[in-house]
N, C-alpha and C positions, 0 to 999 in steps of 0.2 A: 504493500500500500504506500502511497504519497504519503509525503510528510505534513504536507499542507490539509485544505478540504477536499475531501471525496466523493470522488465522482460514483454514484450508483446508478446501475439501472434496475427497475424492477419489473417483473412482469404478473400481471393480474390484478391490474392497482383496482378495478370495477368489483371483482370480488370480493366478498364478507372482511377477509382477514387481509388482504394485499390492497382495501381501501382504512383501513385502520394504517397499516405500514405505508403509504404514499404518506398520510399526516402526521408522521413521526418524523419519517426524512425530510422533510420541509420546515419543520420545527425544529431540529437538530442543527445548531450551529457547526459542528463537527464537518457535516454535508454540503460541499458547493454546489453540486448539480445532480439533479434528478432526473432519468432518463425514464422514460415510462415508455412502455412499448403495449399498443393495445389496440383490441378489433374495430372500437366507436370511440368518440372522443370521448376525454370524462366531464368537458364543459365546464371546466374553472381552467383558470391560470395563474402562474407564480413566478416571480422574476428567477427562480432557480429551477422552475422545472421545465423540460422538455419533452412536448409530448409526440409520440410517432406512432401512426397509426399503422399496422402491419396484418393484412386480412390472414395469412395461412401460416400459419404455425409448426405446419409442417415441412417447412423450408425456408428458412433463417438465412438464406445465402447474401439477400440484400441488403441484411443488417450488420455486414463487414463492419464498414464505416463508422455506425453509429457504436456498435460494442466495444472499436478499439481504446483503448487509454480507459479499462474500468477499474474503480477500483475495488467493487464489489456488485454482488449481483444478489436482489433478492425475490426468489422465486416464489412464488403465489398459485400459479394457474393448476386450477383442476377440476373437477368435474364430480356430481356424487352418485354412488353404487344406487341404482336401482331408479335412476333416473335417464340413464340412456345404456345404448345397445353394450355387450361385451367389448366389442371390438372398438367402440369409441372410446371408451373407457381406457383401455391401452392406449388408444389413439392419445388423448390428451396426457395421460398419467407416465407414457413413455417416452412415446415417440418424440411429443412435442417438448418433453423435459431435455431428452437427448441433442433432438437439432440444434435448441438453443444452448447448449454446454458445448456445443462444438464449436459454434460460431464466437461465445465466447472466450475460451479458448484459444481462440487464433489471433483475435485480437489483443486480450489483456489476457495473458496468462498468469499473471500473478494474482491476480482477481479470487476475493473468498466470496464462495457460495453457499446463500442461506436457504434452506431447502423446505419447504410445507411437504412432507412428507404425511404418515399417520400412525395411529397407534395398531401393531401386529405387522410392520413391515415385515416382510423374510425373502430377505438376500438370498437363501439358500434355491427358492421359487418352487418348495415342496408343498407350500402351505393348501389350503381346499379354497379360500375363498380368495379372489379373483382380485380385489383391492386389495389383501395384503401382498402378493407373489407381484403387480406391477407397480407397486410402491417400492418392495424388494428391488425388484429389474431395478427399476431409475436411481435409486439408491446406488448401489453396488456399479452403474457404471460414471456414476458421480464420483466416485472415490477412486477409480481407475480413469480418470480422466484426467489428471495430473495438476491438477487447482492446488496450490500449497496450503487453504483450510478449508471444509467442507463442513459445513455446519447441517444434522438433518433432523428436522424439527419432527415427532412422531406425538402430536395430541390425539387425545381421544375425544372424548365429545365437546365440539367446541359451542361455546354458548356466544350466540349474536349478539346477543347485549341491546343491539337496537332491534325494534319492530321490522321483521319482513316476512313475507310469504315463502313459507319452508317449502323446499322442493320436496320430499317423500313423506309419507304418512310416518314414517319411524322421527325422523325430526319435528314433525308437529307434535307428538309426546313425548317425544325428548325435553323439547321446549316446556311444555305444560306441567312433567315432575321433575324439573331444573331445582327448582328450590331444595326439594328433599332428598333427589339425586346426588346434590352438592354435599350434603350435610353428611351424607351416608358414606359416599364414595368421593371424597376431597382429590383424590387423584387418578379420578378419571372425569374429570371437568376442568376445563380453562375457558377463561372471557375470551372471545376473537381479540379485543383491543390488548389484553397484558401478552398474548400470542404475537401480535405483529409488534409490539415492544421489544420482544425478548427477540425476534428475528432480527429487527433492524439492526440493537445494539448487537448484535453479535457478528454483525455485516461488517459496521462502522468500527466498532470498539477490540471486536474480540471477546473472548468468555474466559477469563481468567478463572473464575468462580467454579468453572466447569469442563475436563480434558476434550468431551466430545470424541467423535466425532458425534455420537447420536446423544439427540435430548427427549428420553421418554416426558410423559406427561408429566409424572413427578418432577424430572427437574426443572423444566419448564416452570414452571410453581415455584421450584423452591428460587429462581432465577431471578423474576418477576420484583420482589421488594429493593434486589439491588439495581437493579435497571434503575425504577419508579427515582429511586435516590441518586442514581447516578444525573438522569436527565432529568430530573423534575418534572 
């Protein structure tokens, strides 16, 4: 990383938890420029962000240019079980993870990447259910990709925090016994916003708090109080 401010790009800033992390990075004196790469505009502007709109995902080859000199990248984009086909599901959870580590890659190689992975990744691709074995994939070739720190975030139920229209019937009751959820099972719940917190700072800062490379839901958690203190 530069000595100076840092430049990020991040991808999936429209989504739950990579629209929480666009508002960290911009708030973050640490960050000079915010690279945001996404399908629609997001319809604001900030003298430090740059927005680029990029329809296919699946071929990053035009974003040479824009990824070189990063000095970190934080990854957002994904898609949820039981709301589209198998195959799309790969589509986004890999493929589209893969293109863009390549292209980063060429550009800024020294660039750390902060990963929205999920809880039950498995590298090994034994597992039966179809999100964890391509969480695995994207995972494992994140780490064979030769980025010097690979941050991979593995929450379990992520709680919105703000009002929206939950894509699967499983997160509409997810949402509804959030409260007693929380209480019961404290570490299999995080906020979307102390989630895109702990990503950013881990982009920007590093985790000293924590070797990494993975951060199950637990320490995610346990992460959270010193972020909140470090950035206010």
């Amino acid at each position: 990383m530069t000595a100076g401010p840092k430049r990020v790009v991040l991808i999936g800033a429209t989504g739950m938890v990579g629209g929480y992390a666009l508002r960290y990075l911009l708030a973050d004196e640490a960050v000079g420029e915010v690279t945001a790469i996404v399908r629609r505009t997001l319809g604001s502007s900030h003298p430090r962000l740059r927005e680029i709109i990029h329809a296919d995902f699946a071929d990053d080859s035009a974003l040479g240019p824009v990824l070189a000199g990063q000095d970190a990248a934080v990854f957002c984009l994904g898609t949820y079980t039981g709301a589209v086909s198998d195959a799309e599901l790969r589509r986004v959870t890999v493929d589209y993870t893969l293109a863009f580590a390549r292209s980063l890659s060429a550009g800024s190689p020294g660039a750390t990447f902060s990963f929205l992975s999920g809880s039950g990744a498995d590298q090994t691709g034994r597992s039966r259910i179809a999100f964890a074995r391509y969480k695995g994939e994207a995972e494992a070739a994140l780490l064979a990709a030769g980025f010097p720190r690979v941050c991979l975030f593995r929450p379990a139920y992520i709680y919105p925090v703000e009002p929206r229209r939950e894509p699967t019937i499983t997160y509409r009751v997810m949402r509804f016994v959030h409260p007693v959820f929380r209480l019961l099972f404290p570490d299999q719940v995080i906020r979307a916003d102390d989630l895109a917190r702990v990503m950013v700072d881990a982009a920007v800062r590093g985790t000293s708090g924590h070797p990494g490379p993975i951060f199950e839901n637990r320490d995610i958690r346990a992460l959270v109080g010193a972020v909140r203190h470090a950035t206010g």
